[in-house]
C-alpha positions as CSV (number, residue, x, y, z in Angstrom):
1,X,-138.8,-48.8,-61.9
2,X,-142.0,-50.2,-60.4
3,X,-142.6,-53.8,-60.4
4,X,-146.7,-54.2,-60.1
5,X,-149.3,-52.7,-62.6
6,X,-149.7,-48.5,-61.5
7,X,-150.2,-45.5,-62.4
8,X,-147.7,-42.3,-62.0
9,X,-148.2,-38.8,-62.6
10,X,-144.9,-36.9,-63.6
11,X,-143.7,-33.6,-65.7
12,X,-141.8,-33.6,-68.6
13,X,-139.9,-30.5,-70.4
14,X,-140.2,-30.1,-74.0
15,X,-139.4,-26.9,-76.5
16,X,-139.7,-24.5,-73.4
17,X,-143.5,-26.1,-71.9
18,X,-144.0,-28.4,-69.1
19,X,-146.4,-31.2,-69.9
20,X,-148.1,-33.4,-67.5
21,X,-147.1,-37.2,-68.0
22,X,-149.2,-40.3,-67.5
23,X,-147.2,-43.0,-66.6
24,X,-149.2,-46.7,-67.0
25,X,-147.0,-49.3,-65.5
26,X,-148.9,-52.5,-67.1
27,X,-148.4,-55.9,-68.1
28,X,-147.1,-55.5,-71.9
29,X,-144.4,-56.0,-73.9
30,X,-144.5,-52.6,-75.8
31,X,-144.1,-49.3,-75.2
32,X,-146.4,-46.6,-76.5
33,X,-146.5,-42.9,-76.2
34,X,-149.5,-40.5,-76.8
35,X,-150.0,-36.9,-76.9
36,X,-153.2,-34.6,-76.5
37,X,-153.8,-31.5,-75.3
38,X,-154.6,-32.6,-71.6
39,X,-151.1,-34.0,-71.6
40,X,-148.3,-37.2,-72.5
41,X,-149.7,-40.4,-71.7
42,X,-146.8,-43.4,-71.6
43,X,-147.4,-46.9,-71.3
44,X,-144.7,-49.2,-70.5
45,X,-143.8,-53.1,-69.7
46,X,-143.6,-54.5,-66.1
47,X,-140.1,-54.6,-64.6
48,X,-138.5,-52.0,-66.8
49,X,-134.7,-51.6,-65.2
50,X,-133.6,-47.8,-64.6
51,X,-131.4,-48.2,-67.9
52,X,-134.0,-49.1,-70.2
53,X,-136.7,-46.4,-69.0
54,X,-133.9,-43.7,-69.5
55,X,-133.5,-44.9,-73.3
56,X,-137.2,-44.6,-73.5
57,X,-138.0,-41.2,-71.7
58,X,-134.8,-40.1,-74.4
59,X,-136.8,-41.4,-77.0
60,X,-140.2,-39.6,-75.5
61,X,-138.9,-36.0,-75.4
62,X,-137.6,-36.4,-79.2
63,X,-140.8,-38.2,-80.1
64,X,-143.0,-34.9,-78.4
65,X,-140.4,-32.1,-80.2
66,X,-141.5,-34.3,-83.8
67,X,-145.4,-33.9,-82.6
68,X,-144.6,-30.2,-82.1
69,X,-142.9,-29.6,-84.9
70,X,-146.2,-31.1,-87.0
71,X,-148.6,-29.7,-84.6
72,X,-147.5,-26.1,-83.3
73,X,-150.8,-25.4,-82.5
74,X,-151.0,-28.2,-79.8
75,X,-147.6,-27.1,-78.3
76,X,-149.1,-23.7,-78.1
77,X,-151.9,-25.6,-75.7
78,X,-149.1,-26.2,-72.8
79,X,-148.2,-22.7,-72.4
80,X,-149.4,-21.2,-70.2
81,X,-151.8,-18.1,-70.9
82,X,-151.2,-15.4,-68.2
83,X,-153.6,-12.2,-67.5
84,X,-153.3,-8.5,-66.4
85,X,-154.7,-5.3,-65.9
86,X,-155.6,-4.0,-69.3
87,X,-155.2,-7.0,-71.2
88,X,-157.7,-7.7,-74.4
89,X,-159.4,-11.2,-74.1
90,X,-160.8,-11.5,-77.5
91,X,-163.7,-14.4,-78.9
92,X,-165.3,-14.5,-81.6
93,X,-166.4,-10.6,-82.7
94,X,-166.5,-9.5,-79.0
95,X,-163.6,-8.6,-77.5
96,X,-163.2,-7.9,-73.2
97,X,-160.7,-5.9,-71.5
98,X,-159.6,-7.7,-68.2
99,X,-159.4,-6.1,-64.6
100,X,-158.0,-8.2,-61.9
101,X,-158.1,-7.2,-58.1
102,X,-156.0,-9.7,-56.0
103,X,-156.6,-10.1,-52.1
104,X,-156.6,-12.2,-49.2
105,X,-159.8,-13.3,-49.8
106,X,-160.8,-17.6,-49.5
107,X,-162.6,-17.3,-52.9
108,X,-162.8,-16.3,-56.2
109,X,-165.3,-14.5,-58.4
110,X,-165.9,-13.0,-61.6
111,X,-168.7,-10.3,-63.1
112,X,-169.1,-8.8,-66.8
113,X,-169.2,-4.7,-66.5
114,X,-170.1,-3.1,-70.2
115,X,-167.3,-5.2,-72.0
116,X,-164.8,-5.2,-68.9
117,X,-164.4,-8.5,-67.3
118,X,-163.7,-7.6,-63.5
119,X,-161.7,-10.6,-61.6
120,X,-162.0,-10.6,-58.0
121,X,-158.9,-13.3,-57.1
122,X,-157.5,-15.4,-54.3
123,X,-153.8,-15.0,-53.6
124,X,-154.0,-19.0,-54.3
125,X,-156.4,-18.5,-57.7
126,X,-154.1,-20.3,-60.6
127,X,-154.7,-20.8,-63.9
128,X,-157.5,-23.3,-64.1
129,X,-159.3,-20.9,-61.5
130,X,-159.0,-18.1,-64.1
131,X,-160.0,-19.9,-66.9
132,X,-163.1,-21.3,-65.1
133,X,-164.1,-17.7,-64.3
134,X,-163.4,-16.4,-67.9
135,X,-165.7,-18.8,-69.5
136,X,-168.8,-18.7,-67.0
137,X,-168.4,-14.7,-67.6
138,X,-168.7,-15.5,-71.8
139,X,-170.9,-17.9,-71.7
140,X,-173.6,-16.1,-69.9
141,X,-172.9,-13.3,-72.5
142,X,-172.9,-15.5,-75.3
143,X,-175.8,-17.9,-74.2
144,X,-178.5,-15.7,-76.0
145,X,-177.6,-15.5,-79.1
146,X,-175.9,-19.1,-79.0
147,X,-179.5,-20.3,-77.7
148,X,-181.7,-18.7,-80.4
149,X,-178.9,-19.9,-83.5
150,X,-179.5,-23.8,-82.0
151,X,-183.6,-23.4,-81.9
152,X,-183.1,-21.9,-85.5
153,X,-180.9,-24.5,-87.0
154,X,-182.9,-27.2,-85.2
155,X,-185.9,-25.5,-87.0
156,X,-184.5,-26.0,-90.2
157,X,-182.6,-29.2,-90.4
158,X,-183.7,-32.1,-87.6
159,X,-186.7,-30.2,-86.3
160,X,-187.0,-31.9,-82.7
161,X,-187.4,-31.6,-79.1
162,X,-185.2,-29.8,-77.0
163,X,-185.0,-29.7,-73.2
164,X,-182.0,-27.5,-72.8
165,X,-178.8,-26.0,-73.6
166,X,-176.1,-25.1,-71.7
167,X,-172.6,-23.5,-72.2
168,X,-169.6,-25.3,-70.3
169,X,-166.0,-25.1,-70.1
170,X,-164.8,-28.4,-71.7
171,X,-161.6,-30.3,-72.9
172,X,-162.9,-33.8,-73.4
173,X,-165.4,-32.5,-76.1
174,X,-166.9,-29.8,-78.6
175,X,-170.1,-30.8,-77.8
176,X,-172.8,-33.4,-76.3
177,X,-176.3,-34.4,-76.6
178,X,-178.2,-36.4,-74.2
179,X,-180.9,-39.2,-75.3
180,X,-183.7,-36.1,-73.6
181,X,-182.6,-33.5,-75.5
182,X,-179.9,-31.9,-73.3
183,X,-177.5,-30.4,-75.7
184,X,-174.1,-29.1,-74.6
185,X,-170.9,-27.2,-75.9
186,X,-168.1,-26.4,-74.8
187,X,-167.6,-22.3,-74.4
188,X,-164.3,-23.0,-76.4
189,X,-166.4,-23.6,-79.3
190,X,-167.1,-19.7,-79.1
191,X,-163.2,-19.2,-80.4
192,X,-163.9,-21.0,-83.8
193,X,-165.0,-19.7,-86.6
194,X,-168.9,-19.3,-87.0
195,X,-169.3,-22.0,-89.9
196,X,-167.3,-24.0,-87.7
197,X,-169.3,-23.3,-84.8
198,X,-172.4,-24.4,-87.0
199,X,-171.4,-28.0,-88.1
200,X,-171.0,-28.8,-83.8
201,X,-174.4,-27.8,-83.6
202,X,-175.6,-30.0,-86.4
203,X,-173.3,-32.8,-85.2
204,X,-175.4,-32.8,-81.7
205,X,-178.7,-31.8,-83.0
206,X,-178.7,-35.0,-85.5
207,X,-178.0,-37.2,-82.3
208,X,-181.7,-36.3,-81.2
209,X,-182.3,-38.7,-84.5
210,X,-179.6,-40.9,-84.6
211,X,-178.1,-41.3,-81.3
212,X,-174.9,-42.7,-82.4
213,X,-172.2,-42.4,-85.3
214,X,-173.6,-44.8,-87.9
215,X,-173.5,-44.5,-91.3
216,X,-177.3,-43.0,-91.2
217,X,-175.9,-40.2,-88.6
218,X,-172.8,-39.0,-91.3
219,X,-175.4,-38.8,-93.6
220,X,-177.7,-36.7,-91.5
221,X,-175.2,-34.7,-90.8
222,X,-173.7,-34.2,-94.3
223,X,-177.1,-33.4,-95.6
224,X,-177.4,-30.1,-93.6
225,X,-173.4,-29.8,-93.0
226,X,-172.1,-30.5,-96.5
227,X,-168.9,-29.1,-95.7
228,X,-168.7,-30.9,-91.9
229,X,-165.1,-32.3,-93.2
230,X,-163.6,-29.1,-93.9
231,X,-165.1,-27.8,-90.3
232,X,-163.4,-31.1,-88.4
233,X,-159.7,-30.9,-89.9
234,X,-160.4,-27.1,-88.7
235,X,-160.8,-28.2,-85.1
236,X,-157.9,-30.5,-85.1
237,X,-155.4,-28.0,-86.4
238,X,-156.5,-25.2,-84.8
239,X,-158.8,-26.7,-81.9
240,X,-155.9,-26.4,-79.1
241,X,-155.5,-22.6,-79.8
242,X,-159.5,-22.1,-78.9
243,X,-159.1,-21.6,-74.9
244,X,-159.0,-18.9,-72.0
């Protein structure tokens, strides 16, 4: 086991999913385990023996089974979602049949014909490639109608300046709003329910009055969100299942 403070990136194989592992090799006297959708982040003591860290990676692989027992949703996150010929990618009410024509080609691309999604792939594309490609391809169908909902809440609720908006894949977040009036969301927003969908908006539109989450902000947003509760246990249960 590693003697110095580091950082090791590993694999670990729980209920049938491989999940990528975070190993923090620090100065503690604990060790901690976490779980989230971009993977299992571990944190142990300095000077661990061999012995001890097998006990604890034991421990680690019953501790994730208990999370996914809870949480099958956020298993459901590590597999895998694979695409063919003919397949149905549904979001929200629109629905996309997929087309994928693999060749030796050094990039990637993607374009939206009727409601066929035609993916022109490397023989190296992987998942995060298609994924990537899936999500420009929605969001530039979505981004109309997405665009005129955020000017019409804004009209009705905050009422202020916005400089843009824009659609990108995300993991870290639901959505963002810069101090200018730069509003973001992520295009895995576009799997949740439209009330759902709704309360993110107000959440990053009330940031162009309250720029962080103080008591004033809740309040802002539970004046035009009354149900903004409900909407953020939905995205914890059911947030991991939103993706390409």
């Amino acid at each position: 086991m590693p003697k110095k403070s580091a950082k090791y990136v590993s694999q670990l194989a729980v209920d049938g999913v491989n999940l990528p592992v975070n190993l923090h090799v620090e100065r503690r006297q604990t060790v901690t385990f976490s779980l989230r959708h971009t993977g299992v982040t571990v944190r142990i003591p300095r000077g661990m023996s061999e012995g001890e860290w097998a006990h604890h990676a034991d421990r680690l692989r019953a501790w994730v089974q208990q999370v996914f027992d809870k949480k099958p949703a956020l298993r459901e996150s590590f597999v895998e979602k694979s695409y063919q010929t003919g397949d149905l990618l549904t979001v929200g009410e629109r629905q996309y049949r997929i087309e994928i024509e693999q060749s030796a080609r050094a990039t990637s691309t993607a374009r939206l014909v009727g409601d066929t999604i035609c993916l022109h792939l490397s023989l190296h594309a992987d998942r995060k490639t298609i994924q990537t490609l899936l999500s420009r391809i929605v969001a530039h169908d979505f981004y109309p109608e997405l665009s005129r909902r955020i000017h019409e809440i804004n009209r009705l609720t905050v009422d202020r300046p916005i400089r843009s908006i824009a659609l990108k894949y995300s993991h870290s977040r639901w959505g963002s709003c810069s101090r200018t009036g730069n509003i973001n969301l992520s295009t895995r927003l576009l799997f949740a329910p439209r009330e759902v969908q709704d309360y993110v908006i107000v959440h990053e539109l009330a940031h162009l009055v309250e720029a962080n989450h103080s008591d004033r902000f809740w309040a802002l947003v539970e004046r035009f969100s009354p149900q903004y509760k409900a909407c953020e246990k939905w995205l914890k249960v059911h947030g991991a299942r939103c993706d390409f």
